[in-house]
C-alpha positions as CSV (number, residue, x, y, z in Angstrom):
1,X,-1.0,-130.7,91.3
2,X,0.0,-128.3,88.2
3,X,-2.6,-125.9,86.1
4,X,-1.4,-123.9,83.7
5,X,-3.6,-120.5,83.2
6,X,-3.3,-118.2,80.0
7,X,-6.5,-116.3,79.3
8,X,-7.9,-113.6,77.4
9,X,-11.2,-113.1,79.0
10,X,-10.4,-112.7,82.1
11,X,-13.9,-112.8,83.9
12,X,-13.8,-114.4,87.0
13,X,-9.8,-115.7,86.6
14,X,-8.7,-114.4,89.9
15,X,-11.1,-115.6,91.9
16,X,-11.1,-119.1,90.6
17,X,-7.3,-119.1,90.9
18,X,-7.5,-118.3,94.4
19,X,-9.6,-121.4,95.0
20,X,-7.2,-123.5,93.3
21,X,-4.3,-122.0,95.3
22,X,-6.3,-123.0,98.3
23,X,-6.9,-126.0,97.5
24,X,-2.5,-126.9,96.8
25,X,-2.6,-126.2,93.4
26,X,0.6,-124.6,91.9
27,X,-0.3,-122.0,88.9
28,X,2.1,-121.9,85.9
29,X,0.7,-118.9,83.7
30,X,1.9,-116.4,80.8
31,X,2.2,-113.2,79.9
32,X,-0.9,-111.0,80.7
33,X,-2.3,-114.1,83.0
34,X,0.7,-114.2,84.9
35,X,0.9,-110.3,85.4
36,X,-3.2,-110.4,86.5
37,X,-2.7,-112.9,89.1
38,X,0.5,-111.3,90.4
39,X,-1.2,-108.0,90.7
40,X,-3.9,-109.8,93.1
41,X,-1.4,-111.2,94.6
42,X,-2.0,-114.8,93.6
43,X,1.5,-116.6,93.6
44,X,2.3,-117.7,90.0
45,X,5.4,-119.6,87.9
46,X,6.0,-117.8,84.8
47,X,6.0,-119.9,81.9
48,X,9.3,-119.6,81.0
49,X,10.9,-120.0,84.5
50,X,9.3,-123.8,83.1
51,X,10.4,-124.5,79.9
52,X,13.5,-122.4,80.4
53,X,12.9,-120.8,77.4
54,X,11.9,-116.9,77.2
55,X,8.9,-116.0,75.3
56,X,10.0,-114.6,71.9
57,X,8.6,-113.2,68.4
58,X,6.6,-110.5,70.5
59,X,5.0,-113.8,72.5
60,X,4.0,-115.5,69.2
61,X,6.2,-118.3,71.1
62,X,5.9,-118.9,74.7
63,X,4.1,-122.4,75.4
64,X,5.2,-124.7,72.4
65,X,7.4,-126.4,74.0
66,X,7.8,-130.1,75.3
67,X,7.8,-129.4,78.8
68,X,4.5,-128.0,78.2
69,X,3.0,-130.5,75.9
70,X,5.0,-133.3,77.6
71,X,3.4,-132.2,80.5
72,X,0.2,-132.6,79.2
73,X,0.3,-135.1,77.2
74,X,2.0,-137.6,79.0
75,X,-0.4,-140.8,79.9
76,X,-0.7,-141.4,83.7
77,X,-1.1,-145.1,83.6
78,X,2.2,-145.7,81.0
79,X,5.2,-146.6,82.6
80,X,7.4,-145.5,79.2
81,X,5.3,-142.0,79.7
82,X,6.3,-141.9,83.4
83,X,9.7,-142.9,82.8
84,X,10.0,-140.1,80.0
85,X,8.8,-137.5,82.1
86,X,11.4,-138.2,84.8
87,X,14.2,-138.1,82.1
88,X,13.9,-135.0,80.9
89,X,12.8,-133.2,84.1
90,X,8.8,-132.5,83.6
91,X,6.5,-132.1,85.5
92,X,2.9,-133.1,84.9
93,X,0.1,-130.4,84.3
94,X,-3.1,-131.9,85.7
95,X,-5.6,-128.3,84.0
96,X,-5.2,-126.4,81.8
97,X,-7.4,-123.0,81.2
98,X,-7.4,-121.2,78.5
99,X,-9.3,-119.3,75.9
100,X,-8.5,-117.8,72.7
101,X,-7.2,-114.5,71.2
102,X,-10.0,-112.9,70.1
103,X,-9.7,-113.2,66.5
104,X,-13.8,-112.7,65.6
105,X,-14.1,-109.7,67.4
106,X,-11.0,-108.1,65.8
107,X,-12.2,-109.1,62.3
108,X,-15.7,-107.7,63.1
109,X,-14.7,-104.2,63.9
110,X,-14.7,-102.5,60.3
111,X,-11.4,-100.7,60.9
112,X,-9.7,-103.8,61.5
113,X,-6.5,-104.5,59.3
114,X,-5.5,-107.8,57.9
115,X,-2.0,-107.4,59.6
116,X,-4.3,-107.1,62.9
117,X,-6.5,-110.4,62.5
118,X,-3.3,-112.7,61.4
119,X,-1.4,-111.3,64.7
120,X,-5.0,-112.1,66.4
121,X,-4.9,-115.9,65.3
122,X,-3.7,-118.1,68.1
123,X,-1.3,-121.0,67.8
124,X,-0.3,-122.2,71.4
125,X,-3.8,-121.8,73.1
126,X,-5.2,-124.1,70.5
127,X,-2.3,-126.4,70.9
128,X,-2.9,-126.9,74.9
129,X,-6.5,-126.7,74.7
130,X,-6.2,-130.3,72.3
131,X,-3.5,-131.6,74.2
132,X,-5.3,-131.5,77.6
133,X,-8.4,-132.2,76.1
134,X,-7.1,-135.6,74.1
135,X,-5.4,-136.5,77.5
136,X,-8.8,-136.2,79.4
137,X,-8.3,-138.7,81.3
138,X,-5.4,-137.2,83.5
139,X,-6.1,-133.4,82.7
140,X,-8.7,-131.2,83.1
141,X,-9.7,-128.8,80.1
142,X,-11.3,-125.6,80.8
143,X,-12.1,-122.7,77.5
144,X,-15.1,-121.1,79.1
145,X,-14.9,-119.1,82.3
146,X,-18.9,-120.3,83.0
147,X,-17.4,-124.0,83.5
148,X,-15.0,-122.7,86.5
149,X,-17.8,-123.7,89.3
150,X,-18.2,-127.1,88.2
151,X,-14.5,-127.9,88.0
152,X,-14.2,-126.1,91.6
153,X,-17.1,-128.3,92.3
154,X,-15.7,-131.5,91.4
155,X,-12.2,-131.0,92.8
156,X,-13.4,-130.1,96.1
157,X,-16.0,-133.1,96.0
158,X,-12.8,-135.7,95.6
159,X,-12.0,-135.2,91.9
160,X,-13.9,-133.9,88.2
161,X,-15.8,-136.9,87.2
162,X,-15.5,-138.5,83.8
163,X,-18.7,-137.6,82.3
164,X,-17.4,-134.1,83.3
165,X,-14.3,-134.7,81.8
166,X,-15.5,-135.8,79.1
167,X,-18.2,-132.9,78.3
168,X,-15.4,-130.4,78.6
169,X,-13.5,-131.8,76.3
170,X,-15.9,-131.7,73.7
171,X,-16.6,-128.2,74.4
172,X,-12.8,-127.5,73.5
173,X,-12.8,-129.2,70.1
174,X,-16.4,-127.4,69.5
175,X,-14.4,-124.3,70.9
176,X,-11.4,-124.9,68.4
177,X,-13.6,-126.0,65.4
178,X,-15.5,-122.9,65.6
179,X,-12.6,-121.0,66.0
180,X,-10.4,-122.6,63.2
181,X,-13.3,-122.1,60.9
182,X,-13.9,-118.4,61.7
183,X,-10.4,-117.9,60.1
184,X,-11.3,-120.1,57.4
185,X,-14.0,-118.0,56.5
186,X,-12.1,-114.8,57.2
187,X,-9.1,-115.8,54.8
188,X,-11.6,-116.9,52.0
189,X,-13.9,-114.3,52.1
190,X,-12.2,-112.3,49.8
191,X,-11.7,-114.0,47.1
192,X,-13.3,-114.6,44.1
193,X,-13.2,-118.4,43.7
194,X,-15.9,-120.2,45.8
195,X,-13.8,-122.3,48.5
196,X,-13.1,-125.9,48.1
197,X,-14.9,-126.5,51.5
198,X,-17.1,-124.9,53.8
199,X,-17.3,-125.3,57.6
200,X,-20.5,-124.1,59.1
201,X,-20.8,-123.1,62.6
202,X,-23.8,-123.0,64.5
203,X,-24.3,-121.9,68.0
204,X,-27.4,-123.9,70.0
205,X,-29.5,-120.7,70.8
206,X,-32.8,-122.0,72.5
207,X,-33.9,-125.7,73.7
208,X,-37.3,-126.8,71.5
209,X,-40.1,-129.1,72.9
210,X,-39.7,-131.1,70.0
211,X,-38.6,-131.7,66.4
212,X,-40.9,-132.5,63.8
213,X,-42.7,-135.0,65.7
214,X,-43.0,-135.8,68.9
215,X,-40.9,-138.5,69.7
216,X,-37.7,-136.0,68.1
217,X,-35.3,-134.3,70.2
218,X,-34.2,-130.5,68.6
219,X,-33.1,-127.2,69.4
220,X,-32.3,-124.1,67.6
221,X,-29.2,-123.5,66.2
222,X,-28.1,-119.8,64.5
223,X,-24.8,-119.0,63.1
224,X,-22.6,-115.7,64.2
225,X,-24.1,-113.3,61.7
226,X,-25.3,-109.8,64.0
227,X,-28.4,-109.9,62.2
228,X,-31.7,-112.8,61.8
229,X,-32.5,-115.9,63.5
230,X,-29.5,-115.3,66.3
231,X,-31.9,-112.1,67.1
232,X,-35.1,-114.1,67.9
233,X,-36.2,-114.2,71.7
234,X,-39.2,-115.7,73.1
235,X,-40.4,-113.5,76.0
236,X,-42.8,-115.8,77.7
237,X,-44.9,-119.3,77.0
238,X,-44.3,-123.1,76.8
239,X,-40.9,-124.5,75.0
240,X,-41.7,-123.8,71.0
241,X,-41.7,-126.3,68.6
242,X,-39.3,-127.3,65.4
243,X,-42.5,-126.6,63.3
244,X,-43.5,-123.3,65.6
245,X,-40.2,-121.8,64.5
246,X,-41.3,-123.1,60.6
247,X,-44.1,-121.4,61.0
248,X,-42.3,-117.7,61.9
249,X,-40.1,-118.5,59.0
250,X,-42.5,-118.6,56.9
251,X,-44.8,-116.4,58.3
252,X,-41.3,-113.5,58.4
253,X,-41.0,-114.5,55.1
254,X,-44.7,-113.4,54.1
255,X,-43.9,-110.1,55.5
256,X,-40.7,-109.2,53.5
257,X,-42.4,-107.2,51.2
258,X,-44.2,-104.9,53.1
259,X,-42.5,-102.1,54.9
260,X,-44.5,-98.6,54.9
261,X,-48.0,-99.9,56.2
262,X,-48.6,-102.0,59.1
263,X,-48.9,-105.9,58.3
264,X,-50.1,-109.3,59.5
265,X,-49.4,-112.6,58.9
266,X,-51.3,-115.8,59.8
267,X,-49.4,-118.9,59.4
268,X,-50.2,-122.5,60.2
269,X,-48.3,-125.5,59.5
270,X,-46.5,-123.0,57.1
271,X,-50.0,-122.3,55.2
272,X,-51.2,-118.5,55.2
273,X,-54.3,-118.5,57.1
274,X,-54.2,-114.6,56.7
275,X,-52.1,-111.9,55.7
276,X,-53.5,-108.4,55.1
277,X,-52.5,-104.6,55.5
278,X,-53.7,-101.8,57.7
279,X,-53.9,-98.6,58.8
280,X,-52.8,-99.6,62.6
281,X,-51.2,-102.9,63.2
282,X,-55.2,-104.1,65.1
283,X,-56.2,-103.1,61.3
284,X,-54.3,-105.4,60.0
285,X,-54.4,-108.4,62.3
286,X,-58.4,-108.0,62.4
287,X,-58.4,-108.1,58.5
288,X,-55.8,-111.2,58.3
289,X,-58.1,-112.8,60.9
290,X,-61.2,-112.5,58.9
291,X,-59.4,-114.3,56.0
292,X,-59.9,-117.8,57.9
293,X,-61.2,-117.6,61.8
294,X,-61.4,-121.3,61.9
295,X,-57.7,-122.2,60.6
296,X,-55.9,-119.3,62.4
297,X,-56.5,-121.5,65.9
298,X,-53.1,-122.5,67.0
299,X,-51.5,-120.3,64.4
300,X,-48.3,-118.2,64.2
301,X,-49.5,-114.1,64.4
302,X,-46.9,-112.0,63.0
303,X,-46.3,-108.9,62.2
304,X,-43.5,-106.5,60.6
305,X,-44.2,-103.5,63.2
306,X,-44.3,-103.0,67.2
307,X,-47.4,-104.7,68.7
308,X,-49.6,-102.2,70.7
309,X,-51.7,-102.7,73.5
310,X,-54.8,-102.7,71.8
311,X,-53.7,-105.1,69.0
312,X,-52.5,-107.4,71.9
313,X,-55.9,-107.2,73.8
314,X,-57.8,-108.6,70.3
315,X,-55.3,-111.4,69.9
316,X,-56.4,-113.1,73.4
C-alpha cells in the first residue's frame, strides 16, 4: 500500500506517519514533507525518485504528473485501468494527505504583497486532493490533520469504511471550494466592477436545537471575517435555537447606537420588550425590565458592556 504525504500544517504528521509505516505502508512525500519525516527518521520516497521527474519552477511543479494522478486515479475494479497502470510502470496510491498552501493567512497579514499571495495559491495539492477524493472508492483522502485517528482507526479495524470514505471526500471538495473561493475573492476585491459571481463560504460554527420550528434541523454558520457572528460563544446552557440567535441579532442590533452609557436590550421573538440606559449596566437592565415584566419571560437580555456580578444576581 502507497500514501503519498505533502503537508503544510504539519500537526501531528509524524506521528501519524509512523503508524502507517507500521502498519506496511510505503510513504511517497515532497519537499518540506519529505525533509520532516526524514529528520524523524520516518523512511520516505521522494516524489521525484517516482515520477522521475525533478521538481522545477522553485517547486511550482513537482506532483503533476501521470504517475501521480495515474496513480490515483486509476479505477481498481477496470481491467483497461489495471492494464494501463502496468504499461507504463505505476504504481497505485491508496491515500493521499494533504493540505494547502496557506493562501488566507498570507492575504490576511497587511504587509502581504500580491507577488506573495499568487506564489501562495496552490495548484498540485488541489489537483491530488480531487483526484483521490473522485476515486473514493480505492483511495483514501485526508485535508485535515483532526481526521488522522479515524483513518488510523479504520485501517487498523480491516479497512476505512465507505460512509467514511465518503464523508472525507466531501470535506475535500468543501476544503477546495472554500479555498478556490478565498482567491476569488482576493483577486476581485480590488476592483471596481462588482464581480459576475459570488461564492459565499460559510463555516458551521455551533450545532442549534432547532430551526424555526421544531421539527427543523439548523446550525450556525459564519463566514471568515475576524470580526461578528464568528466571535459569538455560548459559555453555558441548553443548545440555542434558530430564533434564540434572531433574537441576539436583533436585540445587538438595538444596541448599535449606544456606546458611552451602559445599555440593555430586551428582545422576544425579535420584539423589544425593553431597552433603556443607565448609569451601571443593573441600571439599565432594571429600567428595560420595568418596560414589560410579563413579556421579557423567556427573552434575549443584552447588553453593549461587561456584565457585573450584581447585574447577574438581578437577572436570576
Amino acid at each position: 500500500m502507497r500514501a503519498l504525504l505533502s503537508v503544510s500544517d504539519k500537526r501531528g504528521l509524524v506521528e501519524f506517519a509512523r503508524e502507517l509505516v507500521a502498519l506496511g505502508w510505503e510513504l511517497v512525500s515532497t519537499g518540506g514533507t519529505a525533509e520532516a519525516l526524514r529528520r524523524a527518521g520516518v523512511p520516505v520516497v521522494p516524489i521525484e525518485q517516482v515520477t522521475g521527474f525533478p521538481e522545477i519552477l522553485d517547486g511550482r511543479v513537482k506532483t503533476l504528473h501521470p504517475k501521480v494522478h495515474g496513480g490515483l486515479l486509476a479505477r481498481r475494479e477496470h481491467a483497461g485501468d489495471r492494464a494501463a497502470l502496468q504499461q507504463h510502470g505505476i504504481t497505485p496510491i491508496d491515500l493521499v494527505v494533504v493540505n494547502l498552501y496557506p493562501f488566507r493567512e498570507t492575504v490576511a497579514r497587511p504587509e502581504s504583497t500580491f507577488d506573495q499571495a499568487i506564489e501562495q495559491i496552490d495548484i498540485g495539492g488541489p489537483s491530488m486532493l480531487r483526484s483521490a477524493a473522485k476515486n473514493l472508492a480505492a483511495v483514501i483522502p485526508v485535508v485535515e490533520p483532526a481526521d488522522y485517528p479515524v483513518v488510523l482507526a479504520g485501517l487498523k479495524s480491516g479497512g476505512v469504511a465507505p460512509e467514511v470514505r465518503r464523508a472525507l471526500a466531501a470535506k475535500v471538495f468543501a476544503h477546495t471550494a472554500a479555498y478556490d473561493a478565498a482567491i476569488l475573492q482576493y483577486l476581485t476585491r480590488s476592483t471596481e466592477e462588482l464581480p459576475p459571481t459570488l461564492t459565499l463560504v460559510l463555516e458551521r460554527r455551533q450545532a442549534l436545537r432547532y430551526g424555526e420550528n421544531p421539527h427543523q434541523r439548523a446550525a450556525l454558520y459564519a463566514t471568515d471575517e475576524p470580526h461578528g457572528i464568528r466571535q459569538l460563544a455560548q459559555l453555558h446552557g441548553k443548545e440555542l435555537s434558530f430564533n434564540n440567535l434572531l433574537d441576539v441579532d436583533a436585540a445587538v442590533t438595538a444596541l448599535a447606537p449606544w456606546s458611552k452609557k451602559p445599555a440593555c436590550a430586551i428582545i422576544k421573538h425579535t420584539t423589544p420588550c425593553g431597552i433603556a440606559v443607565g448609569s451601571t449596566p443593573l441600571e439599565a437592565y432594571q429600567r428595560a425590565l420595568a418596560t414589560d415584566r410579563t413579556s421579557a419571560f423567556g427573552s434575549v437580555v443584552a447588553f453593549n458592556t461587561v456584565v457585573d456580578r450584581a447585574t447577574a444576581e438581578a437577572m436570576r
